[in-house]
C-alpha positions in Angstrom: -100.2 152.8 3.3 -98.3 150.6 5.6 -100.6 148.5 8.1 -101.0 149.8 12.2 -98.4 149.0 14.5 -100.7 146.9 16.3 -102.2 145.2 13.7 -98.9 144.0 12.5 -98.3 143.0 16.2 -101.2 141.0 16.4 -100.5 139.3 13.2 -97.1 138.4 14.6 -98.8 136.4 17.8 -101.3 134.9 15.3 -98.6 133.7 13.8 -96.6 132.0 16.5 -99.8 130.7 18.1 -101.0 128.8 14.9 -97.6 127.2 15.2 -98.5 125.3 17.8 -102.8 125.5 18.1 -105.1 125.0 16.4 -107.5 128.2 14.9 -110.3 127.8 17.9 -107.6 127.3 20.1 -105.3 130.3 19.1 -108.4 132.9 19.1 -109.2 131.6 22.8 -105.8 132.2 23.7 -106.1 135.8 22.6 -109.2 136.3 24.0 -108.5 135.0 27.6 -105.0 135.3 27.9 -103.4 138.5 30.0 -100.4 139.1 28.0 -102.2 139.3 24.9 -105.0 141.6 26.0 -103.8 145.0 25.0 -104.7 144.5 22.1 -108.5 144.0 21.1 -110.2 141.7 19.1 -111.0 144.4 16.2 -107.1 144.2 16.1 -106.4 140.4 15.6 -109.8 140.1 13.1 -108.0 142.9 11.3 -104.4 141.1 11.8 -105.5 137.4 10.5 -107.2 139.2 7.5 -104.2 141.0 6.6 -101.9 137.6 6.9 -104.4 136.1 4.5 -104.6 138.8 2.1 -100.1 138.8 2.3 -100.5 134.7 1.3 -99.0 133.7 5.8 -102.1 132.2 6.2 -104.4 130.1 4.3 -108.0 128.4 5.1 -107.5 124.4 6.3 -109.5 121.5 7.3 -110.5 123.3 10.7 -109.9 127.0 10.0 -107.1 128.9 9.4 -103.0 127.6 9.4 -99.8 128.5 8.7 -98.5 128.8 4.7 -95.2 127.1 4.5 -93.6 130.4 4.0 -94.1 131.6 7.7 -93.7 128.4 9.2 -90.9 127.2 11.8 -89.4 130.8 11.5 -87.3 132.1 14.4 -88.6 135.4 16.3 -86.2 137.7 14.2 -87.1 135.8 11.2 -90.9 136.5 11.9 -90.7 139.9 12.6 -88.7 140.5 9.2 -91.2 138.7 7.3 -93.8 140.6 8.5 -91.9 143.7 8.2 -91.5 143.6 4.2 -94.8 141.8 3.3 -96.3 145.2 5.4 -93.8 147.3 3.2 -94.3 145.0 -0.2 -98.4 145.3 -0.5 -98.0 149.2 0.9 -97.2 151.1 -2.1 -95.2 153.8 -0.4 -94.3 156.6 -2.6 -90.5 156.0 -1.3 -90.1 152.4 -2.4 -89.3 152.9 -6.1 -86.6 154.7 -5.6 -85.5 153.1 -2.2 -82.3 152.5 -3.8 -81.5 155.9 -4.1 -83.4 158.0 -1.2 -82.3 155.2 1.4 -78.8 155.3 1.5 -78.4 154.3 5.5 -80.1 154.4 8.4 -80.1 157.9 8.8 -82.5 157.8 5.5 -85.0 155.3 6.8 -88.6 157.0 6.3 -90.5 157.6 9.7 -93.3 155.1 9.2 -91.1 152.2 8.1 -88.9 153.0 11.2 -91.9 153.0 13.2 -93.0 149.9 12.3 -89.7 148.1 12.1 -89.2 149.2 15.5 -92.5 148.2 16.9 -91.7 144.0 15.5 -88.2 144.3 17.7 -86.0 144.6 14.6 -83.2 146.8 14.4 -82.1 149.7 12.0 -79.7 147.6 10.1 -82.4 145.1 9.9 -84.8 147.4 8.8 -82.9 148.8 6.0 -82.1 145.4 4.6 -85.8 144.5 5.0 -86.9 147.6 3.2 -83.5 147.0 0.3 -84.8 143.4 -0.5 -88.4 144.3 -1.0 -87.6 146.9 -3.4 -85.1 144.5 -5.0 -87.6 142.2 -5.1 -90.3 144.4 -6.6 -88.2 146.1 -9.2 -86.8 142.7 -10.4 -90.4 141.6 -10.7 -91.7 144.7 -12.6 -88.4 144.6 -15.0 -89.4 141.2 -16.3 -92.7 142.1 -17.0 -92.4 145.5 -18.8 -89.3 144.2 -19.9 -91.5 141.9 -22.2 -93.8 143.8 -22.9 -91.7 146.9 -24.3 -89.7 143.9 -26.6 -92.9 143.2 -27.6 -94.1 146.4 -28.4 -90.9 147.4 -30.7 -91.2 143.9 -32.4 -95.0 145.0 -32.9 -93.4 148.4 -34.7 -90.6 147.4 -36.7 -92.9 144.7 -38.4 -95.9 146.9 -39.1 -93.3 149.7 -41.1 -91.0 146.0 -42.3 -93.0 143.0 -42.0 -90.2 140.2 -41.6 -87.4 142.4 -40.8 -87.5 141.3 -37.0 -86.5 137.7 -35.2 -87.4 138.2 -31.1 -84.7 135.9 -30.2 -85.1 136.4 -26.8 -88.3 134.4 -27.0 -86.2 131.9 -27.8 -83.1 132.0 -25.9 -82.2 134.7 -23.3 -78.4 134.3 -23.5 -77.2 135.8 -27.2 -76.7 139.7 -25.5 -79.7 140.9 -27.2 -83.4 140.5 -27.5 -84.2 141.5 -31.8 -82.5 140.5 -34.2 -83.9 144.0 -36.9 -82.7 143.8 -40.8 -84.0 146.7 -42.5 -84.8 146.2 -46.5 -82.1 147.2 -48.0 -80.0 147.6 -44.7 -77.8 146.0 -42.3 -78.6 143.7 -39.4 -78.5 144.7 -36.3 -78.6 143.2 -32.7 -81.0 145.1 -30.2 -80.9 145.0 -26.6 -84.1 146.5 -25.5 -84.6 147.6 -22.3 -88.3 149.1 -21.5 -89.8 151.6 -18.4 -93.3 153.2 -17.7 -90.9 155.9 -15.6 -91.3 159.4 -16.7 -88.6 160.5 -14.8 -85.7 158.9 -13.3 -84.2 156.4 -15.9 -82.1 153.2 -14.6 -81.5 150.3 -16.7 -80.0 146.7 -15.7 -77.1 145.0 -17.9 -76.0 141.6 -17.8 -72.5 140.6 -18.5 -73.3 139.1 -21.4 -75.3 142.1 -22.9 -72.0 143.9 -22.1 -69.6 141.7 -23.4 -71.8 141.2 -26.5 -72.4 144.7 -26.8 -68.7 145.8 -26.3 -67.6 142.9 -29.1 -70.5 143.3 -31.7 -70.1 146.2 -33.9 -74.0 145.0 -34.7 -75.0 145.8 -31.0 -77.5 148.6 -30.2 -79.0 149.3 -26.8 -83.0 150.3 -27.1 -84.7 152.3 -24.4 -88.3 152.0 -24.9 -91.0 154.3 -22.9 -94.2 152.7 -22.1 -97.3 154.6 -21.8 -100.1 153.8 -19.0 -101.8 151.6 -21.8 -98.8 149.7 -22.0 -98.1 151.3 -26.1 -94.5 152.4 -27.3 -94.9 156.2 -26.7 -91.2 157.0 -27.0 -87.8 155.6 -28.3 -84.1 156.5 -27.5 -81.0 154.5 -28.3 -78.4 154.6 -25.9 -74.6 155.2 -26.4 -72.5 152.5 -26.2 -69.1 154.3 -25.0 -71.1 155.7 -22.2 -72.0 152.3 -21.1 -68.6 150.5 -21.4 -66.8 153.9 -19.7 -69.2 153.5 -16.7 -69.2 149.4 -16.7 -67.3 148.4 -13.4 -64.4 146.7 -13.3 -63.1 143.1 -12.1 -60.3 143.1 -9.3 -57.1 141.8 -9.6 -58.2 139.1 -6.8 -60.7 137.3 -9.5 -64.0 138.8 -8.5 -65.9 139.7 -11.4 -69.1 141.5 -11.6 -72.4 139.9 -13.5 -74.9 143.1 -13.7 -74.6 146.3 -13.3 -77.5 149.2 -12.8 -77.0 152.5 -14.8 -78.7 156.0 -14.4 -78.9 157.6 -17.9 -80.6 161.1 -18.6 -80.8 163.0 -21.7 -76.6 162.8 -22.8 -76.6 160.1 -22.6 -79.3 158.9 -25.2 -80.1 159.8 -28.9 -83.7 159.8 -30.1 -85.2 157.5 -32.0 -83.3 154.1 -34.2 -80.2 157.1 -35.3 -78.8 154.2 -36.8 -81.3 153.4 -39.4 -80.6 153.4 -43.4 -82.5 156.3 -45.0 -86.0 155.6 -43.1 -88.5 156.0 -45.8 -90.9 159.4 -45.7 -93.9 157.6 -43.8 -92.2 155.9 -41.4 -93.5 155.4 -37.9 -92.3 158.9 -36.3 -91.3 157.1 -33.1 -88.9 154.8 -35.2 -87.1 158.0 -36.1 -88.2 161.1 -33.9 -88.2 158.7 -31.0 -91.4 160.2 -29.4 -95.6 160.1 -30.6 -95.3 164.2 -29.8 -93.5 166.4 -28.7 -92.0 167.0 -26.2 -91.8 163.7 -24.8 -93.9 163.2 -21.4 -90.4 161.4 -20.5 -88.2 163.5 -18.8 -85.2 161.3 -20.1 -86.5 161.4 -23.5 -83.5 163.8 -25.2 -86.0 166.0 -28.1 -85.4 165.6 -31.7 -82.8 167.9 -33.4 -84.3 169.8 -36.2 
């Protein structure tokens, strides 16, 4: 849940007195000091643990002082800073999808409004506050189950093919794709693999260069891995490429040109399993080719096999 109001508060006058004191002098300040008596001591003790636990803080020669990160900030500054590290170590059941349920303003759940409200910050600030932590977060959590899902195919294809895989992307980052997959007996193809531990809503990030590669190379297949709470391949969809060029955006006449776009795909939109392989042989992997461990698929975006 999101930190009290005044704790917050309290952290955001530990902060600008530590700009200037030193810890023994800040913590008389608050203790003698009329306009910072409406708030008790419980409140900052709670207040200068939190900005420890959030990294704004950190233990020095003669107690605590300022991390670089909250230093020589200006008052708006401040209160924004403390505004998304409240919202980024929170875990509100609104921020994954922030994208979507906070559109504008109007959208802004009551507690982050509180909150933002209570450090001087606007609305509009607010929203952007609560739009780059969830930037910040889902970037984060892409690049790590982003791995791990490439990882977990790779792990797949070579137990039913040993060899048949290169991870390129180990490698280099910029060919479009992340496997380089050559079934025996088959062609090669190019996989861009794009991984989730999301049962239900389904968005995926592509690059330019995955597009352009993918829109060029007849070799090109896009790869939706679903990871289970143990971090195993649990389910396996590939993904369409018309549907993905058709929705792409488009560059203006004016030069601007777009370099990623998001995409929310549900079950049209994907096919189960690799429905490109050569005659998979009788005791193949059933994920490989039925595209889930059983069935149906805990995945709500997980399309079920045709029979």
């Amino acid at each position: 849940m999101l930190p009290a109001e005044a704790v917050v508060r309290a952290a955001s006058r530990w902060l600008v007195l530590l700009e200037t004191s030193s810890f023994a002098e800040a913590g008389a300040i608050l203790r003698a000091n009329t306009d910072y008596t409406d708030l008790t001591y419980t409140q900052y003790s709670l207040a200068l643990e939190w900005l420890g636990e959030v990294g704004l803080i950190a233990r020095g020669e003669h107690g605590y002082v300022v991390t670089a990160e909250a230093a020589r900030l200006s008052p708006e500054e401040r209160s924004q800073l403390l505004f998304m590290k409240a919202v980024e170590v929170s875990d509100r059941p609104w921020l994954p999808d922030a994208d979507l349920l906070i559109q504008n303003v109007d959208d802004l759940p009551e507690d982050a409004a509180q909150l933002g409200a209570s450090l001087g910050l606007s609305e509009d600030s607010t929203l952007v506050g609560i739009r780059q932590v969830h930037g910040h977060i889902d970037l984060e959590l892409r690049t790590v189950i982003g791995g791990v899902g490439e990882r977990a195919l790779v792990a797949a294809l070579e137990h039913q093919w040993p060899g048949s895989t290169v991870h390129v992307a180990l490698e280099n980052d910029g060919y479009g794709y992340d496997v380089a997959f050559q079934q025996p007996g088959g062609r090669l193809w190019h996989l861009e693999v794009k991984s989730t531990t999301r049962q239900g809503r389904l968005v995926l990030h592509l690059s330019r260069q995955e597009y352009e590669v993918g829109r060029l190379d007849p070799a090109w297949r896009l790869l939706v891995v679903g990871l289970d709470g143990d971090h195993e391949l649990e389910c396996l969809a590939t993904g369409t490429g018309e549907v993905l060029f058709a929705r792409a955006p488009r560059d203006t006449p004016a030069g601007a040109k777009w370099q990623s776009a998001s995409y929310e795909l549900g079950l049209g939109d994907l096919r189960p399993g690799l429905d490109f392989l050569d005659a998979p042989p009788p005791s193949v992997n059933p994920v490989l080719v039925f595209g889930t461990r059983t069935a149906p698929s805990s995945f709500a975006w997980m399309p079920a096999t045709a029979t």
